[in-house]
C-alpha positions as a printed NumPy array, in Angstrom:
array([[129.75 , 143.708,  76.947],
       [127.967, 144.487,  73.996],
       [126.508, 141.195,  72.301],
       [124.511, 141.046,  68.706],
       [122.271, 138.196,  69.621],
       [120.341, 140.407,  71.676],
       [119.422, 143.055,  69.337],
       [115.955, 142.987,  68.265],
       [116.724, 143.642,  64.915],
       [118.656, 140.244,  64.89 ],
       [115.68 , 138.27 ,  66.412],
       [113.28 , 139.423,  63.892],
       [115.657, 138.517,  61.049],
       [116.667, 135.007,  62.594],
       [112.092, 134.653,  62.939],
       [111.938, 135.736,  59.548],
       [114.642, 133.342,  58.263],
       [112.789, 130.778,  59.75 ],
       [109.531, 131.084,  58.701],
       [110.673, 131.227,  55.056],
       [112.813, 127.895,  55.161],
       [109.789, 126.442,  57.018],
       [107.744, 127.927,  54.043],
       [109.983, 126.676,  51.208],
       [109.766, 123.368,  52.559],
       [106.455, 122.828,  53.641],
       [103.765, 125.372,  52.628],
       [105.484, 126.035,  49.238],
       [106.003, 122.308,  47.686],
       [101.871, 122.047,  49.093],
       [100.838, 124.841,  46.856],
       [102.711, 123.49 ,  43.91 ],
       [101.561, 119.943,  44.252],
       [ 98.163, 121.606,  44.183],
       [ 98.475, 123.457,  41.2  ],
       [ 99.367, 120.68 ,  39.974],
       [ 96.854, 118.565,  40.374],
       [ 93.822, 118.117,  37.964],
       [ 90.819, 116.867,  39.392],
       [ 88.66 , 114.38 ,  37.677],
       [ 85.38 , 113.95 ,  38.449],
       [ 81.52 , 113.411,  37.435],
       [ 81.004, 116.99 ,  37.889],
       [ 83.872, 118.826,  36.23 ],
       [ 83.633, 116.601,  33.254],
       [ 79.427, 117.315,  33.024],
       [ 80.475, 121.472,  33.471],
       [ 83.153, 120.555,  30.784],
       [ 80.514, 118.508,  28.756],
       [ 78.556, 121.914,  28.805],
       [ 80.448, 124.049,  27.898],
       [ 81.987, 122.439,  25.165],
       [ 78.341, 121.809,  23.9  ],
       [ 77.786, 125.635,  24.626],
       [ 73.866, 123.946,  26.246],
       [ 73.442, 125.082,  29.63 ],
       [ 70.266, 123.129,  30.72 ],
       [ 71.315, 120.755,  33.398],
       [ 68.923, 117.896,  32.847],
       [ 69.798, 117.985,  29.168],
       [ 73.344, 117.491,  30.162],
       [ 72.857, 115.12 ,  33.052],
       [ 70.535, 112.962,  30.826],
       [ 73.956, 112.546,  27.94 ],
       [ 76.245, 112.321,  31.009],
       [ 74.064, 109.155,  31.998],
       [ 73.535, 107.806,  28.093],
       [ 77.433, 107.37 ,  27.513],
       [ 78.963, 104.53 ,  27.593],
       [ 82.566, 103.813,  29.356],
       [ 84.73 , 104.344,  26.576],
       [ 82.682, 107.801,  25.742],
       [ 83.398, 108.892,  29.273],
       [ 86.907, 107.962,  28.987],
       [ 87.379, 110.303,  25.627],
       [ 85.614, 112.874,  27.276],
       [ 88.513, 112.767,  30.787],
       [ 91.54 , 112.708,  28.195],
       [ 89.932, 115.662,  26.277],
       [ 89.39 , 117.422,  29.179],
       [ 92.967, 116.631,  31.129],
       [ 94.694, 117.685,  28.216],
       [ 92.609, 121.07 ,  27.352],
       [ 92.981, 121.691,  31.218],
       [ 96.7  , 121.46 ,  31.237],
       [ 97.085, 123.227,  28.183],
       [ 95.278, 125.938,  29.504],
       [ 97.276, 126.436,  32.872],
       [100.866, 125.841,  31.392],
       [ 99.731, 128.664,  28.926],
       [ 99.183, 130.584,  31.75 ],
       [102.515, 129.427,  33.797],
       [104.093, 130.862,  30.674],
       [102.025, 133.83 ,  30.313],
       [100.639, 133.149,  26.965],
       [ 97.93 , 135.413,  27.137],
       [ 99.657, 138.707,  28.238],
       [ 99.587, 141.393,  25.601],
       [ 98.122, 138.725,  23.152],
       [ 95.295, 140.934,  21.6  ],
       [ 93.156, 137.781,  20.042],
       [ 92.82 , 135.949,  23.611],
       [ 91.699, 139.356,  24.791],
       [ 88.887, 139.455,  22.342],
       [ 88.153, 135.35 ,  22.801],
       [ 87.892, 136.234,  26.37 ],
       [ 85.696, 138.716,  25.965],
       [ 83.297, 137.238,  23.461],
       [ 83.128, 134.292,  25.921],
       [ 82.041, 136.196,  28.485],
       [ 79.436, 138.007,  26.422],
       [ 78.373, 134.602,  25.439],
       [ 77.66 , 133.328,  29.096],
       [ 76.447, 136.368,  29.772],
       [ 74.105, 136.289,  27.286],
       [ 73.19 , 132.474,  27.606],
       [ 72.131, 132.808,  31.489],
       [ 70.179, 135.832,  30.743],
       [ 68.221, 134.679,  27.912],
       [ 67.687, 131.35 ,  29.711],
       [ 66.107, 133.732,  32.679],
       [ 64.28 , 135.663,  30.28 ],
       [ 60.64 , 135.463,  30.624],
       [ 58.191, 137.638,  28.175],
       [ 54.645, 138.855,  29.123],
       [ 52.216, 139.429,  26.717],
       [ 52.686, 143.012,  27.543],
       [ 55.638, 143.137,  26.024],
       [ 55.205, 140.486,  23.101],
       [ 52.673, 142.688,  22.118],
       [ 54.36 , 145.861,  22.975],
       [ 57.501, 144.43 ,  20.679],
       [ 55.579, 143.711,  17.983],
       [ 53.94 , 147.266,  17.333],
       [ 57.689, 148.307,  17.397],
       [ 58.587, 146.491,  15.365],
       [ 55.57 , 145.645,  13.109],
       [ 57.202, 146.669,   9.575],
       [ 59.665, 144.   ,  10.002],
       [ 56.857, 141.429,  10.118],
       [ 54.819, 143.481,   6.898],
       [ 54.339, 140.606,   3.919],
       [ 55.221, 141.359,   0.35 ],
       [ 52.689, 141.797,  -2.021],
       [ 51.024, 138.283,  -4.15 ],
       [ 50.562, 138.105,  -7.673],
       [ 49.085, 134.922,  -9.828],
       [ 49.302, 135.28 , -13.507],
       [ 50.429, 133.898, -16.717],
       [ 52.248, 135.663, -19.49 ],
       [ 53.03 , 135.234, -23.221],
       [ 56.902, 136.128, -23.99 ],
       [ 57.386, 138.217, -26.661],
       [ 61.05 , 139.033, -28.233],
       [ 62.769, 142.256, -27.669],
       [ 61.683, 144.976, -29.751],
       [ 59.859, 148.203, -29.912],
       [ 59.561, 149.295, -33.583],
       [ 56.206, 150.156, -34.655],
       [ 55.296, 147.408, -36.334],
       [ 56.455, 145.322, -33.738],
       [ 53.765, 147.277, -31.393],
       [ 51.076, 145.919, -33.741],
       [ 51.528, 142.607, -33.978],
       [ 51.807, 142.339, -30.011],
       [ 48.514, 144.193, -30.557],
       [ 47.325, 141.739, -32.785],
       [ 48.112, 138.519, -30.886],
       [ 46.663, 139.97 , -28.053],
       [ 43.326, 140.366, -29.68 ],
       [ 43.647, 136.78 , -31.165],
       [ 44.324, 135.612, -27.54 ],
       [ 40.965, 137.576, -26.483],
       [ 38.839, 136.517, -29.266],
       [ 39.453, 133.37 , -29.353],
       [ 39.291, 132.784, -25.409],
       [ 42.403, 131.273, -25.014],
       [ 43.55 , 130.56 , -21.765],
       [ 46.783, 130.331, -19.739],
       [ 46.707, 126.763, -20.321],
       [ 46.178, 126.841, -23.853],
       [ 48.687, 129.844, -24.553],
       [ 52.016, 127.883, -24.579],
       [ 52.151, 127.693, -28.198],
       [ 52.071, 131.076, -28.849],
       [ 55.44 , 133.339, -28.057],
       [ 58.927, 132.768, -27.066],
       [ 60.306, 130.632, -24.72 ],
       [ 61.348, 132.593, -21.908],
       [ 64.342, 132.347, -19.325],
       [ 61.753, 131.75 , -16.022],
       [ 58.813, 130.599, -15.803],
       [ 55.277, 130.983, -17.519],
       [ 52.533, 130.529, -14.862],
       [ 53.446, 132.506, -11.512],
       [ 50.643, 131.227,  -8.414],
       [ 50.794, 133.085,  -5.18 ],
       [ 54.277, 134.901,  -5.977],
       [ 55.62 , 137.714,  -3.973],
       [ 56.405, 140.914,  -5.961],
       [ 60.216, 140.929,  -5.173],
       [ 60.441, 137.27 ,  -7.01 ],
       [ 58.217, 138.496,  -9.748],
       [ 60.488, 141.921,  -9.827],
       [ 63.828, 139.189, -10.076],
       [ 62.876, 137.707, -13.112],
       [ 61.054, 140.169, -14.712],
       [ 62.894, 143.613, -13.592],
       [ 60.922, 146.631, -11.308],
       [ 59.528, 148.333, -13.993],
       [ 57.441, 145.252, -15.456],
       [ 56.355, 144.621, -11.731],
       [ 54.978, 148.09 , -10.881],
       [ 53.251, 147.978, -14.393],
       [ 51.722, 144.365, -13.413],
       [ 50.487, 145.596, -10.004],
       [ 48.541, 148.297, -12.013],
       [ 46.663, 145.439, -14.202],
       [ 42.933, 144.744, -13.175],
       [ 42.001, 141.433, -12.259],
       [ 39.318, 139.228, -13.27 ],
       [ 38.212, 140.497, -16.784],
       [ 39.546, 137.247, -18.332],
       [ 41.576, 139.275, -20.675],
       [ 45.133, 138.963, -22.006],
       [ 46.555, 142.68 , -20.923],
       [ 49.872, 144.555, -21.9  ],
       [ 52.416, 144.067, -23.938],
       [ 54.11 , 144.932, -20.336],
       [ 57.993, 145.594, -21.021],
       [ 60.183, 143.734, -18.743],
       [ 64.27 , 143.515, -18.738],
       [ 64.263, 140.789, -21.818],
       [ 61.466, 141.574, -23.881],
       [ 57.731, 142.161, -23.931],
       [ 54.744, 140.437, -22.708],
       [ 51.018, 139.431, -22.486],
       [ 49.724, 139.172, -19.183],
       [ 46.872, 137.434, -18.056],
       [ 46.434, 138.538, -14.298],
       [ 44.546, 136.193, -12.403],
       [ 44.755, 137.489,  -9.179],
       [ 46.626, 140.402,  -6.756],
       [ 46.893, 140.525,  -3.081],
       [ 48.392, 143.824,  -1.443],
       [ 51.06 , 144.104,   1.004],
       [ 49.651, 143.131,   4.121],
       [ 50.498, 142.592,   8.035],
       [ 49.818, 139.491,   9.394],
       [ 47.737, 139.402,  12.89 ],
       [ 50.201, 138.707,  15.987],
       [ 48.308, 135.159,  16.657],
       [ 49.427, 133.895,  12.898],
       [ 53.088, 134.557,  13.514],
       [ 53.647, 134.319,  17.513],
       [ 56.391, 131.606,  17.429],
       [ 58.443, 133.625,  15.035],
       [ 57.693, 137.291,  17.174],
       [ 58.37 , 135.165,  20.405],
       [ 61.757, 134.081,  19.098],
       [ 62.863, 137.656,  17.913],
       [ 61.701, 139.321,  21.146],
       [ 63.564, 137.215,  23.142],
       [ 66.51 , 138.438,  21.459],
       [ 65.924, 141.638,  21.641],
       [ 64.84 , 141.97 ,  25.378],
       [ 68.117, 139.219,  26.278],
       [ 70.285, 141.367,  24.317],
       [ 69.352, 144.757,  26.771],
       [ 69.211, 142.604,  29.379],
       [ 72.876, 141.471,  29.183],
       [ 73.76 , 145.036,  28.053],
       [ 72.433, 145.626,  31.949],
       [ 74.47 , 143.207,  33.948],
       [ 77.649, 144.662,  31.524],
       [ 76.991, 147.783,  33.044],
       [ 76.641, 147.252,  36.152],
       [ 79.701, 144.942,  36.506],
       [ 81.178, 148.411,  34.606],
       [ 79.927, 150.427,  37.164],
       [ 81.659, 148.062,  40.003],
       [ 85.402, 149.133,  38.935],
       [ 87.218, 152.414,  39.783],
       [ 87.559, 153.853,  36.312],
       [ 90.475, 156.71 ,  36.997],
       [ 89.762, 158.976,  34.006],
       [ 92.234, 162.068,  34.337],
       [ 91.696, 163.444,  30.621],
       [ 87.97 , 162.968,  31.307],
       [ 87.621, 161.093,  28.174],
       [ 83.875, 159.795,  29.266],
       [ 82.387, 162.908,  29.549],
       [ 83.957, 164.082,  25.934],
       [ 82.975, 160.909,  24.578],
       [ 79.258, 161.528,  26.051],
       [ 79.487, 164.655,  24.836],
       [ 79.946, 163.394,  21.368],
       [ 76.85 , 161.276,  21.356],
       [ 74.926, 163.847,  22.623],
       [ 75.693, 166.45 ,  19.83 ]])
């Protein structure tokens, strides 16, 4: 007589019954007590302590852990419990499918700890402090100086105008009058009189370009009132104490600062490494072979 209960079919289906009941009521509730359940302790909340500081050096951290007091501690577990429960009923809900600005927060946040663990490994030689430097060296090139004083003279450019600029100018000379003595004389202008140690593109703000390329023509150290120079408000009387050209400062005068930017710059194609080779770790199906016409592009 023919009888169901022996057909394998029905055995497999009566196993596979009841390994999902034994699943829904053991295995299953496990899993969601576990997800959830948030974790407190000393550890998560110093990683959380980090990264909400964005500082990455463990002593630093484990020294603030230590300083706070009780109630500090406390602030820091409720912040924490409630970002971290934010965060996975987002994702219950899916929050951050499709949702283009997560995408790019992602991203940027892994750029950022990217970047933070490779600059923190970065270590230069002088080999390549010095090598970044000469690369970059016009980057690092200091304006031209100028120190002089001036005598303001209205707008105007009529010829008799000319000659009485020419004529104070010889009463300045004749009668030796210096910078410090010269206030009288002129019209008060909108900046300043006396310029010490100035860099051309200051002196080129007040005055306009043309009156600095004019005043970097001037000879110094005759003790003479030169000009009238025009500038963008008027004329003037310059008495050019002293010029220094544009000029590149040694390596040893501005290390710190040349340290500092070629860290960057060797972090930043450092992390641009590890980006590609995590790239080169996926399966990238490309059927319209978009890569190559894109390299192509870039090579043209």
């Amino acid at each position: 007589m023919y009888s169901i209960t022996r057909q394998p079919l029905v055995h497999f289906l009566v196993i596979g019954f009841v390994l999902f009941v034994a699943f829904k009521q053991f295995v299953a509730p496990k899993n969601e007590a576990q997800k959830r359940t948030v974790v407190l302790s000393e550890q998560v909340l110093k990683q959380y302590l980090q990264y909400r500081s964005k500082r990455f050096a463990a002593n630093d951290i484990d020294a603030e852990f230590k300083a706070m007091s009780a109630a500090e501690k406390q602030r820091l577990a409720n912040d924490y419990l409630r970002e971290e429960v934010l965060f996975r009923e987002a994702n219950n809900l899916s929050l951050s499918n499709n949702d283009f600005v997560i995408r790019q927060r992602l991203i940027q946040k892994m750029e950022f700890l990217n970047r933070s663990f490779v600059d923190s490994a970065t270590q230069l030689s002088e080999q390549q402090l010095q090598g970044y430097f000469e690369q970059h060296i016009e980057n690092y090139r200091r304006p031209a100086e100028v120190s002089f004083s001036h005598v303001f003279l209205v707008k105007g450019a009529s010829t008799e105008q000319q000659q009485q600029f020419n004529a104070l100018k010889q009463q300045l000379n004749t009668q030796g009058i210096t910078p410090e003595d010269a206030g009288i004389f002129g019209d008060a202008f909108l900046y300043n009189r006396h310029y010490m140690k100035r860099h051309v593109d200051v002196v080129s703000s007040h005055f306009g370009q043309y009156f600095s390329d004019q005043l970097t023509k001037l000879v110094v150290g005759n003790g003479q009132w030169q000009g009238p120079i025009a500038s963008d408000y008027g004329w003037h009387l310059v008495y050019l104490i002293e010029k220094k050209p544009s000029s590149i400062p040694e390596l040893a005068e501005i290390k710190a600062q040349v340290t500092a930017d070629a860290r960057i710059f060797y972090g930043k194609q450092a992390s641009e490494q590890v980006i590609s080779n995590i790239v080169a770790g996926y399966h990238i199906v490309d059927p319209a072979n978009v890569l190559a016409i894109e390299q192509q592009a870039v090579t043209q």
